[in-house]
C-alpha positions as CSV (number, residue, x, y, z in Angstrom):
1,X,-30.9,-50.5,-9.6
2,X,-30.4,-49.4,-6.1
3,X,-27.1,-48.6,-4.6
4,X,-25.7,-49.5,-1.9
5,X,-22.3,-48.3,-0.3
6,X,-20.5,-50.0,2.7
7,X,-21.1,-48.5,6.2
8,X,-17.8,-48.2,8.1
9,X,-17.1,-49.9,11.5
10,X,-20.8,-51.9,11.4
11,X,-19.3,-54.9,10.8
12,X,-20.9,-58.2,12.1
13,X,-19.3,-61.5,12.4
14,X,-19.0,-62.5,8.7
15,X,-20.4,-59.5,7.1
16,X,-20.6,-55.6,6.8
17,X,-23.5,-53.8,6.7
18,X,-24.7,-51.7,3.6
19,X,-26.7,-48.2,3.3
20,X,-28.4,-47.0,0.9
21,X,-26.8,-44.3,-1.4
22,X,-29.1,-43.9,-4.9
23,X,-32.4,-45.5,-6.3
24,X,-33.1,-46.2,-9.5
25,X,-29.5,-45.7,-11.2
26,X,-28.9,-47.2,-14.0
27,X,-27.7,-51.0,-14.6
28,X,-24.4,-51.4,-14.1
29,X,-23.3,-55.2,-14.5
30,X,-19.9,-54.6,-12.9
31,X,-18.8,-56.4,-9.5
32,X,-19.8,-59.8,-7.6
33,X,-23.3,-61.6,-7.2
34,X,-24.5,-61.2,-3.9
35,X,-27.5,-62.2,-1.7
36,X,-28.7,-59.7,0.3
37,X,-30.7,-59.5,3.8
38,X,-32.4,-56.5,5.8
39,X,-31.6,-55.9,8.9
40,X,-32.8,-52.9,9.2
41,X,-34.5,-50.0,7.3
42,X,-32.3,-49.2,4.5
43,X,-29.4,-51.2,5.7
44,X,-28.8,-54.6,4.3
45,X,-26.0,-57.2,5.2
46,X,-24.2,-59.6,2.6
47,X,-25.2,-63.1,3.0
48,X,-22.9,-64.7,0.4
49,X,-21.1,-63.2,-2.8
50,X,-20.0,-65.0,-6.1
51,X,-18.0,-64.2,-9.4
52,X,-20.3,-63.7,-11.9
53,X,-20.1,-66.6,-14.5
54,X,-17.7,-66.3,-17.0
55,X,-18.9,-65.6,-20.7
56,X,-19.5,-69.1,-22.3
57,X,-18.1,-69.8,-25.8
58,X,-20.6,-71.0,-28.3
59,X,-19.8,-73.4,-30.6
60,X,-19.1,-72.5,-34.4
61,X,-18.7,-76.1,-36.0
62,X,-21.0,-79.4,-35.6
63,X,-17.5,-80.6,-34.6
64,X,-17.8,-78.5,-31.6
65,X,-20.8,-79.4,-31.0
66,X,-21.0,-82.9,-30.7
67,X,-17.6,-82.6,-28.4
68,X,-19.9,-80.3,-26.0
69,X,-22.4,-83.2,-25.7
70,X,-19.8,-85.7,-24.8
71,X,-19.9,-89.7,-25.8
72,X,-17.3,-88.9,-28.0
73,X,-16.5,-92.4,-29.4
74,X,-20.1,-92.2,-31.1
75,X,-18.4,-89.6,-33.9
76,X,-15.7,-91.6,-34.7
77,X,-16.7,-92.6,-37.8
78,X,-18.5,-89.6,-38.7
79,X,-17.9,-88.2,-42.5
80,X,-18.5,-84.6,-43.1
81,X,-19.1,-83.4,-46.4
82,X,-19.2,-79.1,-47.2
83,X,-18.6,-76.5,-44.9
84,X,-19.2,-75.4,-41.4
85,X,-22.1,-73.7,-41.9
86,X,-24.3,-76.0,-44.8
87,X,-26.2,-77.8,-41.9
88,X,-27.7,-74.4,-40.9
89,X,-28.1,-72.7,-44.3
90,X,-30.1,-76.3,-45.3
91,X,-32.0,-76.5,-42.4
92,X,-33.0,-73.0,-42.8
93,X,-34.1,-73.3,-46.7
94,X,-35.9,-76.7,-45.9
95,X,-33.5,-78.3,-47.9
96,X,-31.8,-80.8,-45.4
97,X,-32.9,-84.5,-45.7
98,X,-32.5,-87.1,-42.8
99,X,-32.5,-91.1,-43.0
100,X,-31.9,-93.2,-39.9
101,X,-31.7,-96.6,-39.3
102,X,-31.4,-98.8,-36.4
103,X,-30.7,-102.7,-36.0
104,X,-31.2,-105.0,-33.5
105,X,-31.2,-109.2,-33.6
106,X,-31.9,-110.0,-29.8
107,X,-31.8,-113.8,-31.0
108,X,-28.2,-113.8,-32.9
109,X,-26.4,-110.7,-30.5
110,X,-28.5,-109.6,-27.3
111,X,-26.0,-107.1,-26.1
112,X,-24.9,-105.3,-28.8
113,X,-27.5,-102.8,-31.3
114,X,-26.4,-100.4,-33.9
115,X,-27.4,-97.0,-35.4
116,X,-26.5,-95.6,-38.8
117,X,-27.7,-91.5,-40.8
118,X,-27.3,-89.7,-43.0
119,X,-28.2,-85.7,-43.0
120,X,-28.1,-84.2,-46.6
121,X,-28.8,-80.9,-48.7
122,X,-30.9,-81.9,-52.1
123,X,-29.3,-79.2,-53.7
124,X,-25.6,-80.7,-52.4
125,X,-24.3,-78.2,-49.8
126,X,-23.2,-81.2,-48.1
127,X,-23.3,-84.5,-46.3
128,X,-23.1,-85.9,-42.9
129,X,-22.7,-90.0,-42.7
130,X,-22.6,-91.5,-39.0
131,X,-22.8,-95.0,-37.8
132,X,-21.9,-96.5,-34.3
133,X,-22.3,-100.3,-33.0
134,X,-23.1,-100.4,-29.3
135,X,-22.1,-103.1,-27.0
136,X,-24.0,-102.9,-23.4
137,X,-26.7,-104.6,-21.5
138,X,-29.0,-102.1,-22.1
139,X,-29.0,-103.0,-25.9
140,X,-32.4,-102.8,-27.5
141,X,-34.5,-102.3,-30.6
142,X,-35.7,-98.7,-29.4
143,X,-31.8,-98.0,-28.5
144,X,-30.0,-98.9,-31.6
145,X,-33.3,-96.6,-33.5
């Protein structure tokens, strides 16, 4: 990375100008995001700065998860079975089964469709068990699969 160090009394309107101090010094992630323009050789001005982004915590449980994607009210009847971490551990020994099922009678309700699964381990690490009814005008048979 290139350094650059603030040159004194060259201030424009909004921004400072910069000079060049080092090349090639090592990364340092330490300071502000900034955009940068030339305005002349080896000096550059700041055309807008930011924070950099705070670290984003991941999530640990499915729990978590499904709170990060939102729709919320879709969970509540959601059953878990085993730990935190069977989901993965299945997944990853090609041990997790998945059965969904969908209904949708356009004749008897036209606004309303419904969705149930279950995930499970054949070797009984756990169990997830969901189902949600859905009343909008978007109902359909491909929506409630």
């Amino acid at each position: 990375m290139d350094v650059y160090q603030r040159v004194e009394g060259m201030a424009t309107r909004s921004t400072a100008r910069w000079e060049l101090r080092e090349e090639e010094v090592a990364f340092e992630d330490v300071g502000k995001n900034c955009t940068v323009r030339n305005v002349e050789h080896e000096r550059k001005v700041v055309v807008s700065a930011a924070e950099p982004p705070r670290p984003r915590e991941m999530p640990t449980t499915i729990l978590e998860v499904l709170e990060e994607w939102g729709c919320t009210w879709m969970w509540n009847s959601l059953r878990l079975v085993g730990d935190d971490h069977w989901l993965e551990d299945a997944i990853a020994a090609g041990t997790c089964r998945a059965v969904t099922d969908g209904s949708y009678i356009k004749e008897v309700l036209p606004n309303v469709c419904s969705a149930a699964f279950i995930l499970e381990c054949s070797e009984g690490r756990g169990r997830i068990v969901g189902s949600f009814a859905e009343q909008s005008n978007e109902a359909c048979a491909y929506r409630g699969e």
